[in-house]
N, C-alpha and C positions, 0 to 999 in steps of 0.2 A: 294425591296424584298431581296436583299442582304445583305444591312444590318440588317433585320429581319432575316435571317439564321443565321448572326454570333450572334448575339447576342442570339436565341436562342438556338445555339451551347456551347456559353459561360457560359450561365446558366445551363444547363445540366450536362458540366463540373465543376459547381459549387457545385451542390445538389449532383452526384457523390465524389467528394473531401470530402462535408460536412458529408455522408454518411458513406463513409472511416474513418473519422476520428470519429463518433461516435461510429460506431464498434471496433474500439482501445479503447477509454475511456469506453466501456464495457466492454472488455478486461481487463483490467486493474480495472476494479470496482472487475470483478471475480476475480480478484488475491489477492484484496485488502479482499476480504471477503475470501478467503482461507487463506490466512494470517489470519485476525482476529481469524478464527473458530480455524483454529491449534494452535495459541496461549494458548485461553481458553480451548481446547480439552489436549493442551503437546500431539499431533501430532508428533511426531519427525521423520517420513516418509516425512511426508508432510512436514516440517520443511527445511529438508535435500534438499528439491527440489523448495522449493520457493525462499530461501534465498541464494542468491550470495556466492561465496566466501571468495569476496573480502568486504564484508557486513561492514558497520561502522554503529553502533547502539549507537547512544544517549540518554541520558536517563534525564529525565529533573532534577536529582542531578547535573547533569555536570560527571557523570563518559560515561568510552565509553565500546561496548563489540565488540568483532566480533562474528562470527556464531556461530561456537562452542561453545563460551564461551555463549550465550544467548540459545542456546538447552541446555545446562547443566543445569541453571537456572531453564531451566521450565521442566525439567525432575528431577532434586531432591526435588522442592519446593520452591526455594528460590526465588521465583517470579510467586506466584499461581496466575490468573486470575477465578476467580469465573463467572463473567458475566464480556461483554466491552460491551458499544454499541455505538455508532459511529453516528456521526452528521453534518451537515452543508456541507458535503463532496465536493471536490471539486477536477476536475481531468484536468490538463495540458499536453498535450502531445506537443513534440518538435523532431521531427525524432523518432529516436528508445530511450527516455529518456521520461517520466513521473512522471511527480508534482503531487503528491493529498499532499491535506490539509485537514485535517479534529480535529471534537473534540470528544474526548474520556472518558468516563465515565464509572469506571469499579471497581466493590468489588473484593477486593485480597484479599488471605490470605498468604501472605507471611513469610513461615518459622512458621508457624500456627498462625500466628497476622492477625487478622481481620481487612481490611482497606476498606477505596473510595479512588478513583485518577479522578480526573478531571486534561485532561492535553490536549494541544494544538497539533497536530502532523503534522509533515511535512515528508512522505515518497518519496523515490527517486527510481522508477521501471526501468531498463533496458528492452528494450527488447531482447533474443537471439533465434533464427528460429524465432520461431510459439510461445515462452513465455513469460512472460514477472516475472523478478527475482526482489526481494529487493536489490539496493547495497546500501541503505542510510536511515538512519530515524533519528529526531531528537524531541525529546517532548520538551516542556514547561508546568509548570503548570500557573493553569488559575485558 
């Protein structure tokens, strides 16, 4: 009888944990889609508050931006998102630090040039309180 208590102690403590941690990776799905929409909207409120500081943004040319320099982009034009939409999604969390991988499929108009980008993404979310911020992203195309 004993050890039927621990153990169905143990598993309670388990679906708890497992529970926890999927309310993070929705957490984090939410940010990943606030990100997305601000991107396509040129949000720069929104912008201002998802994106870290300390942000390093790769871009799959091999150039890199920080924050600022990536709001400026999508506030002049010179990186218009028309539509993205996002696939295969996948979300890692490791303490207060979060892995999504996903694939990106999205019409630009960049600098009024019409484009598609199909590109590989690897974002990196912090958490800080109750948030969770971009400090990293890195494309690839596919």
């Amino acid at each position: 009888m004993k050890t039927l208590l621990i153990l169905g102690t143990i598993l309670l403590g388990t679906v708890g944990l497992s529970q926890a941690q999927s309310d993070e990776e929705a957490k984090v799905g939410a940010a990943v889609e606030t990100f997305r929409k601000a991107v396509v909207d040129a949000d720069k409120a929104t912008l201002e508050k998802i994106l870290d500081e300390g942000l390093t943004y790769g871009h799959s040319g091999g150039s890199l931006e920080g924050k600022a320099h990536l709001i400026e982009t999508l506030m002049n034009g010179d990186s218009d998102f028309k539509t993205m939409d996002l696939t295969e999604q996948t979300i890692k969390i490791f303490g207060k630090t979060a892995v999504v991988r996903h694939k990106l499929y999205a019409e630009t108009n960049n600098r009024g040039v019409a484009g598609t980008v199909k590109l590989g993404i690897l974002l990196v979310f912090q958490k800080t309180k109750n948030d969770w911020k971009l400090i990293a992203r890195q494309a690839v195309k596919i």
